[in-house]
DRENNU-503540 format. One line per 4 residues: number of its first residue (from 1); their letters; for each residue x, y, z of N, C-alpha, C. Coordinates in steps of 0.1 Angstrom, whole numbers, always signed. Last residue first. Layout:
N
NUM> A> X Y Z X Y Z X Y Z | ...
This chain:
276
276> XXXX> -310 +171 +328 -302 +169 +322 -295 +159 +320 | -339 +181 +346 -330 +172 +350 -324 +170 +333 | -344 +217 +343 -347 +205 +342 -333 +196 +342 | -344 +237 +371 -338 +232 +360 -345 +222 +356
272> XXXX> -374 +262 +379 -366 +246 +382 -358 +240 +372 | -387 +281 +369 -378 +284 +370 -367 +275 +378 | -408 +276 +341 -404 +267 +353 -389 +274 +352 | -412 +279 +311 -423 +278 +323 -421 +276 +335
268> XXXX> -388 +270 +304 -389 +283 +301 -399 +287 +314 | -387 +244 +307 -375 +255 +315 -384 +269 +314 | -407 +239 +287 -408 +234 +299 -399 +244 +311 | -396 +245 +267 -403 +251 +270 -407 +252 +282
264> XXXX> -372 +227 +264 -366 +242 +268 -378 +251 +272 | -386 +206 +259 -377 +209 +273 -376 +220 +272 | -398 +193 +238 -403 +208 +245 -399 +207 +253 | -392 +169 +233 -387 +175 +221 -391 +193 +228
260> XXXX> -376 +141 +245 -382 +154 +256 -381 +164 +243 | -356 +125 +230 -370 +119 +241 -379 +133 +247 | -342 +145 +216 -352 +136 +208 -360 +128 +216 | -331 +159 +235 -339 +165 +229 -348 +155 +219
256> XXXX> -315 +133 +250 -326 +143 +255 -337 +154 +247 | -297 +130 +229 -308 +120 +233 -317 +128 +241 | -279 +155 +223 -291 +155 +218 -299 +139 +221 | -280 +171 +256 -275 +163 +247 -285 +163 +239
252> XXXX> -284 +211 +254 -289 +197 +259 -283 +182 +250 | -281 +233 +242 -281 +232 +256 -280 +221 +262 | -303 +232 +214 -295 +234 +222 -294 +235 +233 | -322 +217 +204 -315 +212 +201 -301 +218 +209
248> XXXX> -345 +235 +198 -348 +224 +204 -332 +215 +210 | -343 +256 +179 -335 +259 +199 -337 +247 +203 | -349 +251 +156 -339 +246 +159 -334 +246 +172 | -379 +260 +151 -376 +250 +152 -363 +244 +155
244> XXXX> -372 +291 +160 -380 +282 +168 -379 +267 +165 | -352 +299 +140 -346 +299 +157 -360 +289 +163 | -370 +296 +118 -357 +288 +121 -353 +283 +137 | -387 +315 +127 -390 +304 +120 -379 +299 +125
240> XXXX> -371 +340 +129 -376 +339 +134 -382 +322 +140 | -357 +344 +101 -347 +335 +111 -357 +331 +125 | -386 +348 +88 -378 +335 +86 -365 +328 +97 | -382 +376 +94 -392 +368 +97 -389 +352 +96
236> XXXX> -361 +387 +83 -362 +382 +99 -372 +377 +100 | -343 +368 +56 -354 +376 +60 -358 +375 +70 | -310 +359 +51 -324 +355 +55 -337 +363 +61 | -284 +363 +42 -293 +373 +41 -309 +366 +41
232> XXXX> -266 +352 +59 -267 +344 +44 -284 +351 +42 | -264 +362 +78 -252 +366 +72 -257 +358 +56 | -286 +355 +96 -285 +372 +93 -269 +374 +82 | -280 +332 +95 -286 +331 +92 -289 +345 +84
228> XXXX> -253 +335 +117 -256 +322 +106 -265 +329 +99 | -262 +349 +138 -249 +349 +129 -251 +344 +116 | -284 +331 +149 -289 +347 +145 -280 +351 +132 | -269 +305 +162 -278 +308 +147 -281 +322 +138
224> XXXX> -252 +325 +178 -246 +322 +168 -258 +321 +158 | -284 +330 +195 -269 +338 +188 -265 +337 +178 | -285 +300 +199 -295 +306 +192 -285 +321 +185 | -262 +299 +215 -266 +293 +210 -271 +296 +192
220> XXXX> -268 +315 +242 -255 +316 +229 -254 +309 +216 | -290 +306 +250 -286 +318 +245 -277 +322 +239 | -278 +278 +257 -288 +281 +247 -291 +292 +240 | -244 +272 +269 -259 +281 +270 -264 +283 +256
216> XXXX> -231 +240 +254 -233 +254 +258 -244 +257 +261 | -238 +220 +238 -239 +219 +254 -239 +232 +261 | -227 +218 +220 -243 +220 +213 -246 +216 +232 | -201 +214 +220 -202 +228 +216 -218 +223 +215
212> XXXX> -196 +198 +253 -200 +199 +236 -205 +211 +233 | -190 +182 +282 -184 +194 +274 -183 +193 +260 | -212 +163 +291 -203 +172 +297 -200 +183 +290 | -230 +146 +285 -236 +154 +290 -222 +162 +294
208> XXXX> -227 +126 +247 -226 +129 +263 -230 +143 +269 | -229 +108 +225 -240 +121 +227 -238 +125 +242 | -205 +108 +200 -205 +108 +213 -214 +113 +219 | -207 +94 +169 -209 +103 +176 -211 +103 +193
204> XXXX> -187 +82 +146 -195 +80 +153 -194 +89 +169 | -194 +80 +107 -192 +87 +118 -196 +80 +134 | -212 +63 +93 -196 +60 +97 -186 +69 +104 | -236 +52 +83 -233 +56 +96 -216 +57 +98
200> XXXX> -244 +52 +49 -236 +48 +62 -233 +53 +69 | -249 +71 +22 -260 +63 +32 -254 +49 +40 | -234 +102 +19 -228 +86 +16 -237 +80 +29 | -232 +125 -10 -239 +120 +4 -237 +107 +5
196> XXXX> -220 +154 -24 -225 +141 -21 -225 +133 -8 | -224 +183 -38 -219 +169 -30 -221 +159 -31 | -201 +215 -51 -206 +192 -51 -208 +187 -43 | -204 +248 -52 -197 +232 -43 -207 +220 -46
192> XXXX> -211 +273 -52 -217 +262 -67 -211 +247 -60 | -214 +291 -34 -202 +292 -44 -199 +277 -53 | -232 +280 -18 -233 +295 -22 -222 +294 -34 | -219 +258 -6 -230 +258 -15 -232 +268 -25
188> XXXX> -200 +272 +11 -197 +266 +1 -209 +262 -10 | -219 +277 +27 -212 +288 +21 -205 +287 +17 | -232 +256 +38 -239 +265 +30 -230 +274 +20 | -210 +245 +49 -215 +242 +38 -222 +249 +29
184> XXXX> -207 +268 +67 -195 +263 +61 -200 +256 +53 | -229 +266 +91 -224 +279 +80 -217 +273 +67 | -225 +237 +95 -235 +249 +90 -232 +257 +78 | -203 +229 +104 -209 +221 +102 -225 +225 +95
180> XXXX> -188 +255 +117 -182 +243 +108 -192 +231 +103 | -206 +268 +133 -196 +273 +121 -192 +262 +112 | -221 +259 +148 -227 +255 +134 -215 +264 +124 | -213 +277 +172 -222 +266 +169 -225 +269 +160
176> XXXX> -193 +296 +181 -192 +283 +180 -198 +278 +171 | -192 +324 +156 -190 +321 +166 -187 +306 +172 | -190 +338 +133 -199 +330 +138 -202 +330 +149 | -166 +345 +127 -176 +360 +133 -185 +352 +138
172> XXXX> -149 +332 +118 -143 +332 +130 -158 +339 +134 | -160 +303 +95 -157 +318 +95 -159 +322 +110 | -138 +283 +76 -146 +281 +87 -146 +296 +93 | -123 +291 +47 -127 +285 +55 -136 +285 +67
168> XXXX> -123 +311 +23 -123 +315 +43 -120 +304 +46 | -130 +302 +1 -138 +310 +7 -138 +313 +22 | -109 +291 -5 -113 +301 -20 -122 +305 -7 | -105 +267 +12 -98 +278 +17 -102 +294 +4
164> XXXX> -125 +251 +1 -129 +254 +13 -119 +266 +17 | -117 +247 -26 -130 +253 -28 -130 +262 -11 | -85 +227 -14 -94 +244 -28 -110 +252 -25 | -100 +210 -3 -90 +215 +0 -95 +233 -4
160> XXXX> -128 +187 -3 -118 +192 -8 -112 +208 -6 | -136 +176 +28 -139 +183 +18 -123 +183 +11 | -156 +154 +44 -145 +154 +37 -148 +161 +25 | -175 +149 +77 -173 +156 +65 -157 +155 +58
156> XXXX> -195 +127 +95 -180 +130 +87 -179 +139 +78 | -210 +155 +99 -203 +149 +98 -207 +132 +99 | -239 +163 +77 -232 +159 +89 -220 +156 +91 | -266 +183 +58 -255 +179 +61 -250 +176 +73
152> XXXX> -295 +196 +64 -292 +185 +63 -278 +173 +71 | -281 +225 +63 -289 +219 +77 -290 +204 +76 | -277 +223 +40 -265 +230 +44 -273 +222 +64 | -304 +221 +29 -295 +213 +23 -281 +217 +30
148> XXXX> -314 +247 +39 -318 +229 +38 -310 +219 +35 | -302 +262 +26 -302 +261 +38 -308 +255 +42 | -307 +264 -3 -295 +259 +5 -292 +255 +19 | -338 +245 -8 -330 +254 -1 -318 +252 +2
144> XXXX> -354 +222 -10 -357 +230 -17 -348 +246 -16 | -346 +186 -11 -344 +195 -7 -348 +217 -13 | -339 +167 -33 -353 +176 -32 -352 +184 -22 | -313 +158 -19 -312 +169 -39 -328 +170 -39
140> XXXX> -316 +147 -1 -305 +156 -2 -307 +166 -14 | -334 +125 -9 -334 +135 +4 -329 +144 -3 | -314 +109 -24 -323 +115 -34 -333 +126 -22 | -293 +102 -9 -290 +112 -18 -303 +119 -21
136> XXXX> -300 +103 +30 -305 +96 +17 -297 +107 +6 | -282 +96 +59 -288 +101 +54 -291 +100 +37 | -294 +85 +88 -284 +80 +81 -292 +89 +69 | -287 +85 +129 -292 +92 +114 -280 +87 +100
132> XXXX> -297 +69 +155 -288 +70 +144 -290 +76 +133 | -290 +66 +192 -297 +70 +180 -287 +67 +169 | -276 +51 +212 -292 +58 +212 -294 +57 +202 | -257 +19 +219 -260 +24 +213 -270 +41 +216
128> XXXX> -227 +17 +244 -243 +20 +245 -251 +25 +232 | -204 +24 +242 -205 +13 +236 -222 +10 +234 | -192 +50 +251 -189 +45 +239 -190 +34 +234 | -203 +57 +273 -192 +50 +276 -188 +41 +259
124> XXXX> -221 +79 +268 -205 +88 +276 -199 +75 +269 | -237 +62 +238 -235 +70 +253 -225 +77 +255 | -238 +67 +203 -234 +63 +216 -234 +73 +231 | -248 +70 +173 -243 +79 +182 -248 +68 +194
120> XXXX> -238 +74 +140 -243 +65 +148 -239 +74 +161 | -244 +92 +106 -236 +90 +123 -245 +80 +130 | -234 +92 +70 -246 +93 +83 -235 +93 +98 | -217 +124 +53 -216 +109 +59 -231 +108 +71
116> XXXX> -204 +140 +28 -207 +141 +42 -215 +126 +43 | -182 +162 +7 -184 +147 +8 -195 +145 +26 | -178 +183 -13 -176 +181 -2 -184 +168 +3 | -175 +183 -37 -161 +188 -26 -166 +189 -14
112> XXXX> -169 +150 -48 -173 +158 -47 -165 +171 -40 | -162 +118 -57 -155 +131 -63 -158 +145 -58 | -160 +92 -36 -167 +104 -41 -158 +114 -46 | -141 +79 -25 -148 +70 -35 -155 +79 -45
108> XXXX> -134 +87 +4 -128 +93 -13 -130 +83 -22 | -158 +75 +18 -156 +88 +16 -147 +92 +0 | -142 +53 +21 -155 +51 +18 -156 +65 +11 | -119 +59 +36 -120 +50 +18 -135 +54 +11
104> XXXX> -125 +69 +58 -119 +79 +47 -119 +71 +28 | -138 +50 +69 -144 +59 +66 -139 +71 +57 | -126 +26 +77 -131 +24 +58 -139 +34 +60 | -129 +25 +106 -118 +21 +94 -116 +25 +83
100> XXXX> -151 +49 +120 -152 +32 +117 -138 +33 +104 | -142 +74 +139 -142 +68 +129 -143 +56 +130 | -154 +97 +171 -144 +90 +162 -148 +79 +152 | -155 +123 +194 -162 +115 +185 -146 +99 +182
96> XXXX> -143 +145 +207 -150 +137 +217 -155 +123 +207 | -130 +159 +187 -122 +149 +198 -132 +144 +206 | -138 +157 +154 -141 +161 +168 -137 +151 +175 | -131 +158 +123 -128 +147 +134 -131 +157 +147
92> XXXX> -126 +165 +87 -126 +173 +105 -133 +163 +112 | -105 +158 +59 -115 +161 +66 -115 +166 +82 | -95 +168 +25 -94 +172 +42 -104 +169 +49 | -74 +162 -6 -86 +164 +7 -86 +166 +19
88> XXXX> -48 +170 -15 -62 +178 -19 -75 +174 -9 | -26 +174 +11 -33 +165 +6 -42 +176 -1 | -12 +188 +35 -6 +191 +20 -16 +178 +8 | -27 +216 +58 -27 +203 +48 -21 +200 +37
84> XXXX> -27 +237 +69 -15 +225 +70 -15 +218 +64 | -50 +241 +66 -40 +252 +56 -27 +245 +56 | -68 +229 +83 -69 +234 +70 -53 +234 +60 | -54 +235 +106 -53 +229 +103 -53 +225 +90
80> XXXX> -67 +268 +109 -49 +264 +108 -45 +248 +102 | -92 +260 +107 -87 +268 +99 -71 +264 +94 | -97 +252 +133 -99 +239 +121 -89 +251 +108 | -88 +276 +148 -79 +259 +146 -85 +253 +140
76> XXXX> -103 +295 +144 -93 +297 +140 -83 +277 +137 | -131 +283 +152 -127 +282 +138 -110 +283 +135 | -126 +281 +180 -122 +269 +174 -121 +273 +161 | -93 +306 +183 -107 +301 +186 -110 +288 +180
72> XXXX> -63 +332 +187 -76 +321 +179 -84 +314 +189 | -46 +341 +201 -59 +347 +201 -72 +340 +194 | -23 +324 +181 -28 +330 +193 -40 +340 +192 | -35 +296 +163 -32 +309 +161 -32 +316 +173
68> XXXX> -30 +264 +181 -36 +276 +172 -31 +288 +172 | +1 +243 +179 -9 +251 +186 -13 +261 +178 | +8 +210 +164 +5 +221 +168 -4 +230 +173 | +10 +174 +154 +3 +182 +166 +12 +200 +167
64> XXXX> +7 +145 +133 +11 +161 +140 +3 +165 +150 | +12 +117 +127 +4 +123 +141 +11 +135 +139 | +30 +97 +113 +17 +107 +102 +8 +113 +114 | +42 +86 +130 +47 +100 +123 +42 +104 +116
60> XXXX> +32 +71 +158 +28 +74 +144 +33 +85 +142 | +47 +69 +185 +41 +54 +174 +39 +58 +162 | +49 +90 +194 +59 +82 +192 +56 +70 +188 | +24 +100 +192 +32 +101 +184 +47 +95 +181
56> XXXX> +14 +88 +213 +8 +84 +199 +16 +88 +188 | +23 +106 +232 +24 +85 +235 +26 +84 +216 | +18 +132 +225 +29 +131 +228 +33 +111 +224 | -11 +129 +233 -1 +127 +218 +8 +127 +218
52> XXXX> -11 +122 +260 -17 +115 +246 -10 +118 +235 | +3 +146 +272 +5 +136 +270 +4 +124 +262 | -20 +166 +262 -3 +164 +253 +3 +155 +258 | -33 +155 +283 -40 +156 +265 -29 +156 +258
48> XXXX> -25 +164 +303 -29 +155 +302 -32 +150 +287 | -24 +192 +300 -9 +185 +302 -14 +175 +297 | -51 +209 +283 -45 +204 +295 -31 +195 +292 | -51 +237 +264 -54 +223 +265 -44 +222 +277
44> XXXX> -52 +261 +263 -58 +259 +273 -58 +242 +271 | -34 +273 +238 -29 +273 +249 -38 +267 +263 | -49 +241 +217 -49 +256 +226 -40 +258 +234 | -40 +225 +189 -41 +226 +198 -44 +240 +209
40> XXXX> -47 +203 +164 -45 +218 +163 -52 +223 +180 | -35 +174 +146 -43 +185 +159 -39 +194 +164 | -37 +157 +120 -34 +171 +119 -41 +175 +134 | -29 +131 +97 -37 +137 +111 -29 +147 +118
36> XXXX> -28 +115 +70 -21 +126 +78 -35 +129 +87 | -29 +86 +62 -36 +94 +62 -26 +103 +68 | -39 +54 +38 -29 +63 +47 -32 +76 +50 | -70 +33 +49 -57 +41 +34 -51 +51 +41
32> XXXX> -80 +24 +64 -74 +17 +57 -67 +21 +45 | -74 +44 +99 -78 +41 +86 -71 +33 +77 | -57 +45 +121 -58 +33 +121 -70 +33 +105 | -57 +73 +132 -48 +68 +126 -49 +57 +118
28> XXXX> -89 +77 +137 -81 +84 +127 -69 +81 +119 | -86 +62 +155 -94 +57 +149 -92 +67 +139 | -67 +72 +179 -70 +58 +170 -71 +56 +157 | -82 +95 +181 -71 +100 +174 -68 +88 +165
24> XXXX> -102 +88 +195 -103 +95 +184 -95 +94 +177 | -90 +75 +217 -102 +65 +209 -101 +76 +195 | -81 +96 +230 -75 +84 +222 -81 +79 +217 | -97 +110 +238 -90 +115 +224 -84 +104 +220
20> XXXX> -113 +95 +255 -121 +94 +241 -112 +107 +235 | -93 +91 +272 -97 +78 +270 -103 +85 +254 | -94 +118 +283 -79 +114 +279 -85 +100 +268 | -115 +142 +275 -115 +133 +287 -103 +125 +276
16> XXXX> -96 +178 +265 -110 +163 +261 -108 +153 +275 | -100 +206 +254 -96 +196 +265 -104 +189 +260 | -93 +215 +222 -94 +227 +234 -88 +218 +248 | -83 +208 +189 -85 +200 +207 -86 +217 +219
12> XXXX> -96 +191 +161 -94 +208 +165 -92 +202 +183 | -81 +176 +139 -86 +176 +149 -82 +186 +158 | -85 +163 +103 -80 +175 +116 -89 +176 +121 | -67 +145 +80 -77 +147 +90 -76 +159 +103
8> XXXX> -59 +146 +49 -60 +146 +59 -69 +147 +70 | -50 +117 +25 -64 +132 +32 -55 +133 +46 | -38 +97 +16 -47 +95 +8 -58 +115 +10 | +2 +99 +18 -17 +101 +24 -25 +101 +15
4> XXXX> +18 +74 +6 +15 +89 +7 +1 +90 +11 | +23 +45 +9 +29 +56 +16 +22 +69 +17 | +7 +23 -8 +11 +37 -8 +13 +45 +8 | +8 -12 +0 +0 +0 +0 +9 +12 +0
């Protein structure tokens, strides 16, 4: 088998629990076509974390690891990552998550630019199935909006290189939520981008209760959507629309928003938290 990477992969790291970077990182390394893995680190990541790579990289010399832009943020470090890449493709890997083997093969089977994938999603302990979305092409292309089709989209994502740095990459004004998984398609959409859609779960998703950018305050949340939405010149009456069907989803794992779909209204009516 070829030596030279097939993509790279980047992995943006703020802090993670030690057990599920490794599991990530793994599972990044351990694809069945060669890869570069790319983590793009904070001055706030803990010792404990550069320990992990530190281990992993004395095993794998396709493991980088640098620190983000100072003053940067998470776009700024998928960004940096981005630009480190010497592959035409690239995909993005969240440290709490991680890959089934034949997710990058499966993936550059597609020509598109940007390639996106179903997910299976698991407990904290990474073996408890909940949920799974898997998603359809012919879904994907009736869709009637870019912003349907940009809301659709999930990771795994594997984009090509070119098209994603022609437009910024991942844009810092957002803020957290949905820069990279939102905004970022759409805004590639906007500028004529390919996709395609691949009906396997091959992401796989971590739905836990501690530290996830869709964990944050809900207020900040909806925000960023405001970002999102007021920047791809959506009429207020419509972000209106939007913010209501989508708050369901912030603040809270998402197993809880799909067993309890009116929690936040429930909060709202009740100045008692709800159990979490």
């Amino acid at each position: 088998m070829s030596s030279v990477p097939a993509a790279t992969i980047v992995v943006p790291l703020l802090s993670q629990e030690e057990d599920w970077l490794r599991q990530c990182l793994r599972s990044a390394l351990e694809q069945t076509l060669p890869v570069t893995v790319a983590v793009v680190t904070s001055p706030q990541t803990p010792e404990s974390n550069l320990e992990v790579l530190e281990d992993l990289q004395r095993r794998h010399s396709e493991l980088h690891s640098f620190e983000r832009p100072p003053g940067g943020g998470f776009a700024d470090a998928i960004n940096a990552g981005f630009l480190s890449a010497s592959t035409e493709r690239i995909g993005l890997l969240l440290s709490d998550d991680w890959l089934l083997p034949t997710t990058l093969a499966e993936c550059l089977a597609h020509e598109a630019d940007i390639v996106a994938t179903g997910r299976r999603a698991f407990a904290a302990d990474g073996q408890t199935p909940l949920w799974e979305r898997i998603p359809s092409p012919s879904a994907f292309e009736n869709l009637g909006t870019l912003e349907a089709k940009a809301s659709y989209l999930g990771h795994f994502f594997l984009f090509r290189k070119a098209p994603v740095l022609a437009v910024g990459g991942v844009d810092p004004e957002i803020g957290l939520t949905g820069a990279d998984d939102y905004d970022l398609p759409w805004t590639l959409l906007e500028h004529g981008a390919s996709v395609s859609v691949v009906e396997r779960p091959l992401y796989r998703y971590r739905d836990h209760d501690k530290t996830r950018l869709t964990l944050r305050e809900r207020t900040l949340q909806i925000r960023d959507l405001r970002r999102v939405l007021q920047k791809h010149g959506v009429a207020a009456a419509e972000i209106e629309e939007h913010v209501r069907r989508k708050q369901r989803w912030y603040g809270v794992s998402t197993i809880h928003a799909l067993e309890n779909p009116n929690w936040f209204r429930e909060e709202d009516d009740d100045d008692t938290p709800t159990d979490h």
